[in-house]
N, C-alpha and C positions, 0 to 999 in steps of 0.2 A: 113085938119084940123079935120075935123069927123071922119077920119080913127083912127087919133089919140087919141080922146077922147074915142070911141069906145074902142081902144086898152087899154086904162088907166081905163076903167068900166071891162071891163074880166079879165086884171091884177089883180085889184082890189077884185074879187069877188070870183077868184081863190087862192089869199092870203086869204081870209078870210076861203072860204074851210079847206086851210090847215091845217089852223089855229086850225080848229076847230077836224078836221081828228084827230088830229098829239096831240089834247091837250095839247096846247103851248101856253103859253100871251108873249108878247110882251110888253114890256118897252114903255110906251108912254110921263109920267112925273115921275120927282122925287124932291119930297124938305123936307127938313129937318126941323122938328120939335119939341116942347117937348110934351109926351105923357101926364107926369102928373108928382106932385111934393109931394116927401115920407115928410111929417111934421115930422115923429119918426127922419128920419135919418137924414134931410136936405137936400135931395140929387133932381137933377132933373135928371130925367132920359130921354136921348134924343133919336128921333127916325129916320128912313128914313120913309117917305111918299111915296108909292111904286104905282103907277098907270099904271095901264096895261090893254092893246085892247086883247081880246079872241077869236076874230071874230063875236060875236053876241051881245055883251056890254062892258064897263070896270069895273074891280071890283079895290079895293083898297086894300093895305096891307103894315101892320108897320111892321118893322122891325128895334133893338135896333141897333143904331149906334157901338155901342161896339164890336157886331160880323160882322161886313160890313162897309164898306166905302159909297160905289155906291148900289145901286139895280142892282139885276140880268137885265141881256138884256131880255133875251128868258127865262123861268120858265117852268117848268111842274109842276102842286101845282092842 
């Protein structure tokens, strides 16, 4: 059982490495919301809430629904 935990802390700590090597995020959450609403036009304009692990924190990023569905998996950004 210690072997294992041990092996799940080096997995762990060597994705994070790569992560960071490679300057890659990682998809962690996604939801969908609205950014803000135009009063001129009427319009809401809706977003993906795009939340992604770096390897040393997660940052956050909208992205319009209109040019994407989902959020990227894997970014380089």
């Amino acid at each position: 059982m210690k072997k294992k935990i041990i092996y799940l802390i080096i997995g762990f700590i060597i994705f994070c490495l790569l992560l960071l090597i490679f300057d890659t995020k990682v998809l962690m959450y996604e939801s969908k919301g609205i950014s803000y609403y135009d009063p001129f036009k009427k319009t809401k304009n809706e977003t993906l809430d795009c939340k992604y692990f770096t390897g040393r924190n997660f940052v956050s990023r909208n992205i319009p629904i209109s040019s994407r569905d989902t959020c990227p998996f894997l970014t380089k950004e």
